[in-house]
N, C-alpha and C positions, 0 to 999 in steps of 0.2 A: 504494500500500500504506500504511495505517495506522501509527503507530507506538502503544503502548501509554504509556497518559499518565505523563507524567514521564522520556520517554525522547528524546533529542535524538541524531539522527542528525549522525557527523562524516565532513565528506571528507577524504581522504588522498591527498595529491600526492608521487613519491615516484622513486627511479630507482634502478636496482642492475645490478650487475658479473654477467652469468649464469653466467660461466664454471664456477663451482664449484657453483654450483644445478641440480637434478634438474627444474629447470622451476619455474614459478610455485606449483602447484595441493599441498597437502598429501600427502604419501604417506609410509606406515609403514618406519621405517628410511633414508629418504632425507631428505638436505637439500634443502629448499627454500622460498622466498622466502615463502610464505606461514606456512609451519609455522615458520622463525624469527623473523617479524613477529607471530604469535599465541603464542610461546613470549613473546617482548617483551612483551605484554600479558599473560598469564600472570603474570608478576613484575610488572610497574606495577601491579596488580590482584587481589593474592595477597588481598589482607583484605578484596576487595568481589565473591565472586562469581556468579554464572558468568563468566569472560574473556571478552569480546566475541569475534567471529569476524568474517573478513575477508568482503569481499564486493566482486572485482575490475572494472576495465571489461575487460580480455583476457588471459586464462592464458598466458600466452609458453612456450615446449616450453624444452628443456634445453639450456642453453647460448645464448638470448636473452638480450641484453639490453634494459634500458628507464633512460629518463631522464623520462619522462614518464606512467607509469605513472599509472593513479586508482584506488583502492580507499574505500570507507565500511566503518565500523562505526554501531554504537548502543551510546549510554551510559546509562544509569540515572543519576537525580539524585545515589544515591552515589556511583557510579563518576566521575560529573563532578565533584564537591563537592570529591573526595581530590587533584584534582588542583590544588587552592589552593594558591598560596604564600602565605606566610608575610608576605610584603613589600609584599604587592597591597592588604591592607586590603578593606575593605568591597567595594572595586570591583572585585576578582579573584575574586567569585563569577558576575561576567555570565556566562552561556554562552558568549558571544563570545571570551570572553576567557579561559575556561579551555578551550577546544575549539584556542586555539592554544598552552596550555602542553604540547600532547599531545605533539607532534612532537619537543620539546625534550626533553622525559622519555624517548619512545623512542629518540630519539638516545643519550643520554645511558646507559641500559642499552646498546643495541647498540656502543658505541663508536666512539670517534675514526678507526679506521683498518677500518670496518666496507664489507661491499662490496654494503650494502643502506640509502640512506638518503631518510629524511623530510625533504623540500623544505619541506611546510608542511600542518597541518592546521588544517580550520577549519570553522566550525556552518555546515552544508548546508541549502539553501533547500527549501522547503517540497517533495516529490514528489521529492528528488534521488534518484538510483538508480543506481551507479556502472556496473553491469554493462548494465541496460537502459535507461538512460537516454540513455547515448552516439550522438551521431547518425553519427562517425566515428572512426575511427582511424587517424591517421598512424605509417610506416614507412619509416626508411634503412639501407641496404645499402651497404657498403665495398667493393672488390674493388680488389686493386693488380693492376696486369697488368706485362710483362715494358718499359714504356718509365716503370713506377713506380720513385721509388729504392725501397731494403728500408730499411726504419725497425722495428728489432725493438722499441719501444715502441708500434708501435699492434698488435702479432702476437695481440691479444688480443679485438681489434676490424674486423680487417681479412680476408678471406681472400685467398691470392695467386693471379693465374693463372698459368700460365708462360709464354701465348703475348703479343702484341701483339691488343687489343680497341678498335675501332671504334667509339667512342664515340656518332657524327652515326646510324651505323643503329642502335646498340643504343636511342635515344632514338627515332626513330620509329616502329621497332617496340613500342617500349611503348604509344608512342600511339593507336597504332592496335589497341590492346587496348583501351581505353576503352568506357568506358557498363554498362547491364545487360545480362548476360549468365548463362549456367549456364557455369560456370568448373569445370565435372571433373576437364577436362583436367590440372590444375593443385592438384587436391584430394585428397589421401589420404580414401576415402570414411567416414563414419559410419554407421552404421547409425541410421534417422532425422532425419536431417540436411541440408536444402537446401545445394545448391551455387549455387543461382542469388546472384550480389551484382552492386554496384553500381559498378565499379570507377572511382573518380573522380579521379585524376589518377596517372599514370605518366610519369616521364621520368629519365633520365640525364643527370650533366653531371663534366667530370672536374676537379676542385678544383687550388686553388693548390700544394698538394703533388703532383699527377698520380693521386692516387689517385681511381677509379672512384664515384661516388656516385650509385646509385637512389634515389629518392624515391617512396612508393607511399604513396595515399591510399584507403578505402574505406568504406563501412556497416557490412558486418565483413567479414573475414577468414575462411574457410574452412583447415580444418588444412590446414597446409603452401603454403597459397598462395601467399605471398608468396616463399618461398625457389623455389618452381616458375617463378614469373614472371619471377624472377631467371636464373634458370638457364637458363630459354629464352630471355631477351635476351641473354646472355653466350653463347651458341650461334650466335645471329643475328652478334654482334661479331665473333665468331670465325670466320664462315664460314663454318660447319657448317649452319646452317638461313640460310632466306630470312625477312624479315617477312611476304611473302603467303603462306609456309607457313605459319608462325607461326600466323597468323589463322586458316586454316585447320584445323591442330590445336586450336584451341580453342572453333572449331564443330563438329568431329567428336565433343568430351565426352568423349573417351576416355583415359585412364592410359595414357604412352605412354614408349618410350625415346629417343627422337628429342633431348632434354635431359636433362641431371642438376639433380636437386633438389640445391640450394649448399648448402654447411654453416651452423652457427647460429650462429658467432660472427661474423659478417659484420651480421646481423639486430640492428636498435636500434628499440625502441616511444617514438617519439620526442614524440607529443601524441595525446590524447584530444578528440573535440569533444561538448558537450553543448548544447542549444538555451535560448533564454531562461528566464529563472525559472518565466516565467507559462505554459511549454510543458513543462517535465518532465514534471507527474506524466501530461498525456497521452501523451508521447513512452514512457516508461515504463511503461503500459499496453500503447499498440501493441504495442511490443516483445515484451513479455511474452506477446500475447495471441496473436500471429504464430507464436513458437517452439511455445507449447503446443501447433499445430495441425500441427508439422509432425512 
């Protein structure tokens, strides 16, 4: 995609707290991560407008969190210009250089004890595309189970189970979820919306505190996947299902009760992958050119 001359696309690396967020995606009378990041920009950009708008690599549902979030905008040469210090001199006009006073400015509005913050932003390479540009996105899952101690400091990031979970199967059976596949099983459906992905690395390992950690890697994510995938491997730990059921439900394609889909404060959007510079703007197309047809 083009940009309109004089316009400099910025990326935004970024992480936030989802508990109190209504999800990522803008919606009227709710909070959330997007609508008080463009309220943010709003106010940075009250004397040059229109306020840019955000444009994410994965809308996370309510009560997600992410540490690794990516998002772009586009600035107009005014909108870049305003962001001059004072202290920079001549050389605090470079794009480079004012594309990372941005971050600091949105911090600095959203405050110190803020539970949405900019990591870093910075002048994006030629074809970047936050949403379809991404070739993956990484995801981890918390679960304390009943031989974790209770640490009411992570209750905000953790979900508990009450029984004892089997860490060695709940990791094979992810495994063996692995590759391309149509993952229904596991998808709240859209209307228009492939379920076929790519699923590229699953496994479990239980951390130096005893707490439970998934690790899921994919192309994209389908709504609700990740928390379904979860939830059938904690089924597996639990006893309740086998992993060659497992397998099995997820070649039948079918919305099933055999698991519970986990809740969202366990769920962290922990990295984004995008492919070399000289690969975006096609990676970016594909993409794009993929969903329109579906």
């Amino acid at each position: 995609m083009s940009l309109e001359s004089g316009t400099r696309r910025i990326r935004l690396d970024l992480g936030y707290d989802g508990t109190d967020f209504s999800g990522w995606a803008r919606q009227p009378g709710l909070r959330t991560v997007q609508g008080v990041l463009e309220a943010t920009l709003a106010t940075l950009f009250r004397r040059h407008q229109p306020a840019p708008l955000l444009t994410v690599a994965g809308r996370t549902d309510a009560g997600v969190h992410a540490r690794g979030q990516v998002a772009h905008l586009d600035l107009d040469e005014g909108q870049l210009l305003s962001l001059r210090r004072r202290s920079d001199g001549d050389s605090g006009t470079a794009p480079e250089v004012l594309a990372r006073v941005l971050a600091h400015r949105m911090n600095g509005i959203l405050g110190a004890d803020s539970d949405v913050v900019l990591h870093s932003s910075t002048l994006a390479p030629e074809g970047f595309d936050a949403r379809f540009g991404a070739v993956w996105r990484r995801y981890e899952y918390r679960v304390a189970d009943a031989a974790t101690p209770r640490d009411p400091l992570t209750r905000r990031v953790t979900v508990r189970h009450p029984g004892a979970l089997d860490a060695e199967v709940m990791d094979a059976a992810a495994r063996a979820l692995l590759g391309l596949h149509d993952y229904a099983t596991f998808c709240k459906p859209r209307e228009g919306s492939t379920t076929i992905r790519t699923l590229q690395a699953f496994s479990w390992r239980r951390g130096d505190d005893g707490v439970l950690v998934a690790s899921l890697q994919a192309d994209a994510f389908c709504h609700s996947m990740v928390r379904a995938l979860v939830g059938a491997t904690v089924a597996v730990g639990a006893g309740s299902l086998t992993g060659e059921q497992l397998v099995r439900l997820r070649d039948e394609r079918v919305r099933t009760s055999a698991f519970l889909v986990m809740p969202a404060k366990g769920l962290v959007l922990t990295e984004v992958g995008y492919p070399g510079d000289d690969e975006l703007r096609a990676r970016a197309e594909q993409t794009r050119a993929r969903r329109a047809l579906i």
